[in-house]
N, C-alpha and C positions, 0 to 999 in steps of 0.2 A: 792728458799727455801731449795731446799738439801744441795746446799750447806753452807748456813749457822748452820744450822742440823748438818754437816760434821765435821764444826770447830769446834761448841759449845763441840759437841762431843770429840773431839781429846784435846781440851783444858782439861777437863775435865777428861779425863783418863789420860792425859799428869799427870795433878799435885797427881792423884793418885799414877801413876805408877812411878814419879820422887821421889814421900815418898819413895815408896816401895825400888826402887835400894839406896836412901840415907844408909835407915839400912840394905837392904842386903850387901852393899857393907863397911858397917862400921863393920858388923861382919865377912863378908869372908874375906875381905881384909884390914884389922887396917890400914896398913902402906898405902895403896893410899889412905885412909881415911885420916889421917893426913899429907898427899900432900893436899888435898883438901881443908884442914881446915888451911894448912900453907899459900897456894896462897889467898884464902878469905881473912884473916886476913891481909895480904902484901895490897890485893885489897882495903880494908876495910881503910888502915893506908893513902895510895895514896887518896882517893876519901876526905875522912874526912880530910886533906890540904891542902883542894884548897887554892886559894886567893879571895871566895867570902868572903863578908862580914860578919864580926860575925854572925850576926842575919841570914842571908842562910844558911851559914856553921854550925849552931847547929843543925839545921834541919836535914840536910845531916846525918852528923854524930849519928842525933837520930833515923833517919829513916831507916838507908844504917849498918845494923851489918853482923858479920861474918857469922852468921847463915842463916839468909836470903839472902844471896851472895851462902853460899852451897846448901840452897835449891834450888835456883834461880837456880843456875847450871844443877844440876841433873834433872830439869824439862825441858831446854834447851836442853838438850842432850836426855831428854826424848822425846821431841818435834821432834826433828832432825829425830832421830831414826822411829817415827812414821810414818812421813812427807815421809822417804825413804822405807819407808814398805808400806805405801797404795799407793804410785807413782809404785812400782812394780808390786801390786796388780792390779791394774786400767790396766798397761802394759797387763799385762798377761792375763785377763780376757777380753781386749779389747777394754775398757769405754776410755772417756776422764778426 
């Protein structure tokens, strides 16, 4: 049970804290902001050409925007971030 308590948890703060750094980092840092939003969009153009079928492929491309690709991001990396902060914490404290 903890540890599903753990993840629900970590998700959770994850997509919190992945907002958070999206606008911190689109206002301290513009220019890796607009790296971020240039690879999305590159990622966005690749995904939406597949060779599925018309009828898949609207989907895709209705589903899969650049926005949701940077957020997706930032919560990945928020995720990452976490994952290797309470793996330390657990270290040091002793737990498994």
């Amino acid at each position: 049970m903890t540890n599903v308590l753990i993840a629900t948890v970590t998700i959770f703060f994850s997509l919190i804290l992945g907002a958070v750094a999206l606008v911190f980092v689109s206002i301290q840092a513009p220019e890796v902001f607009s790296l971020v939003l240039d690879a999305a969009s590159w990622l966005e153009r690749q995904i939406g050409s597949t060779s599925l079928d018309v009828q898949y492929n609207n989907w895709v491309r209705f589903l899969i925007g650049a926005g949701q690709l940077t957020f997706m991001f930032f919560v990945i990396v928020t995720r990452i971030v976490l994952a290797i902060l309470m793996t330390a914490g657990r270290a040091v404290i002793g737990g498994t």
